[in-house]
KOLVO-502658 format. One record per residue (C-alpha): y, z, x; residue in one letter. Coordinates in nm, 2 decimals. Each point is the difference from the previous one (the first is absolute). Example, Ala and Ser with C-alpha at 12.3 -4.5 7.8 and 13.67 -1.06 7.14 Angstrom:
REM KOLVO-502658
  north     up   east resn
  -0.45   0.78   1.23    a
   0.34  -0.07   0.14    s
REM end
This chain:
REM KOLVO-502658
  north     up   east resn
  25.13  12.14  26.55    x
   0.27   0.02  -0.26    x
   0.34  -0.05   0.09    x
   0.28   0.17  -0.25    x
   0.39  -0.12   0.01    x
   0.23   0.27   0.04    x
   0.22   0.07  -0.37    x
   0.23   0.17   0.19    x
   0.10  -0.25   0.27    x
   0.33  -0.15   0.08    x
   0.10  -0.29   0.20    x
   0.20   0.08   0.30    x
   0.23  -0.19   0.16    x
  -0.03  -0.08   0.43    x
  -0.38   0.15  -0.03    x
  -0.33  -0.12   0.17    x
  -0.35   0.03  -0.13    x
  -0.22   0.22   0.15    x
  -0.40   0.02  -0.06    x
  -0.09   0.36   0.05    x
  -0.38   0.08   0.06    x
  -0.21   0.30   0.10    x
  -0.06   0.06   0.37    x
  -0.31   0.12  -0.02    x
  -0.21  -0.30  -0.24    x
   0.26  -0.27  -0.02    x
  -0.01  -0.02  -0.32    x
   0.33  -0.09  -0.22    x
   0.22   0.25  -0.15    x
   0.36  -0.17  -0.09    x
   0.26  -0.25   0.03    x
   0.32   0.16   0.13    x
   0.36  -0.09  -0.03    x
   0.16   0.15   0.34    x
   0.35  -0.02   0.09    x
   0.13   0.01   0.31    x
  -0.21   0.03   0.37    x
  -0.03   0.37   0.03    x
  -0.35   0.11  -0.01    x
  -0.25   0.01  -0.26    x
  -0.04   0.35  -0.12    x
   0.06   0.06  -0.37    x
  -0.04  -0.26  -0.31    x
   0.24   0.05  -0.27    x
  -0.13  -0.04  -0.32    x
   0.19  -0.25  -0.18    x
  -0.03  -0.26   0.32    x
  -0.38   0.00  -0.04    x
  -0.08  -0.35  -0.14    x
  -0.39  -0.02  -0.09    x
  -0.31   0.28   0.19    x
  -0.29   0.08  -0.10    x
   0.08   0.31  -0.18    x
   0.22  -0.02  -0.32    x
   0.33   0.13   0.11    x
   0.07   0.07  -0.38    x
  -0.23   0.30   0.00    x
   0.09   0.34   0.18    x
  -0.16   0.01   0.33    x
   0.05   0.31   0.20    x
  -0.13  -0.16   0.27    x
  -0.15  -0.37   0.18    x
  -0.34   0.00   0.10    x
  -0.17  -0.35   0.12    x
  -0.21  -0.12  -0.32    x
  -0.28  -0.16   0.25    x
  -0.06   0.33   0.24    x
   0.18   0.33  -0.19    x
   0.19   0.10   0.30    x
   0.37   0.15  -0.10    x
   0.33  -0.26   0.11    x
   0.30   0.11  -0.14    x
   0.12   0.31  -0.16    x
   0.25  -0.02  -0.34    x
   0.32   0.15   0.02    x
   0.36  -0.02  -0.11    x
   0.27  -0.07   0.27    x
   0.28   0.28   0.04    x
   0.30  -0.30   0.02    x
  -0.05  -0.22  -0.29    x
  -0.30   0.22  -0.20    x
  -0.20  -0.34   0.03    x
  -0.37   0.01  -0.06    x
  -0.16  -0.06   0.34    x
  -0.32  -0.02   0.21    x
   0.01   0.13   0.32    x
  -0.30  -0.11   0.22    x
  -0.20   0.16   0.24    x
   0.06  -0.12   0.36    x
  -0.32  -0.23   0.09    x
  -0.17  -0.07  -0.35    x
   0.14  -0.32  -0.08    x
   0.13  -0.29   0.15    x
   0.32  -0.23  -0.11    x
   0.05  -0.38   0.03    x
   0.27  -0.21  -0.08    x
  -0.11  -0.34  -0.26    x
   0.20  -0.25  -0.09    x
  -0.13   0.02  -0.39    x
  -0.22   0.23  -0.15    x
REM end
């Protein structure tokens, strides 16, 4: 399994590390910068640190690369027109790391 940094990441200040993986296999998908203790449900683009996709490309959607089942959806947020993933409810699972 290759792992590719994100170009587009940027440190953010006050955030935790999250490893996000797919519910279903358990396999890794990405290293999340999250801010705040809401919940869990989109995953900006420019806070991904490293996954197993390259965040570089165009990727309409997530899909798990071990088991091909769909996790997040692209889209752009109506506030800030940020590039966003918005994930389906029970196909992945977060957990906060101290370092990735």
């Amino acid at each position: 399994m290759q792992i590719y940094k994100n170009p587009h990441c940027k440190k953010v200040r006050s955030s935790h590390i999250l490893a996000v993986t797919c519910g279903y296999c358990g396999q890794f998908i990405a290293h999340y910068q999250k801010v705040g203790e809401s919940n869990f449900v989109k995953m900006y683009n420019d806070r991904i640190i490293e996954g197993t996709l390259d965040f570089s490309q165009y990727h309409g959607a997530i899909f798990c690369p071990n088991c091909n089942k769909q996790i997040a959806t692209r889209y752009i947020t109506k506030m800030d027109k940020k590039e966003a993933y918005r994930f389906t409810p029970s196909t992945f699972r977060a957990k906060k790391i101290t370092s990735p």
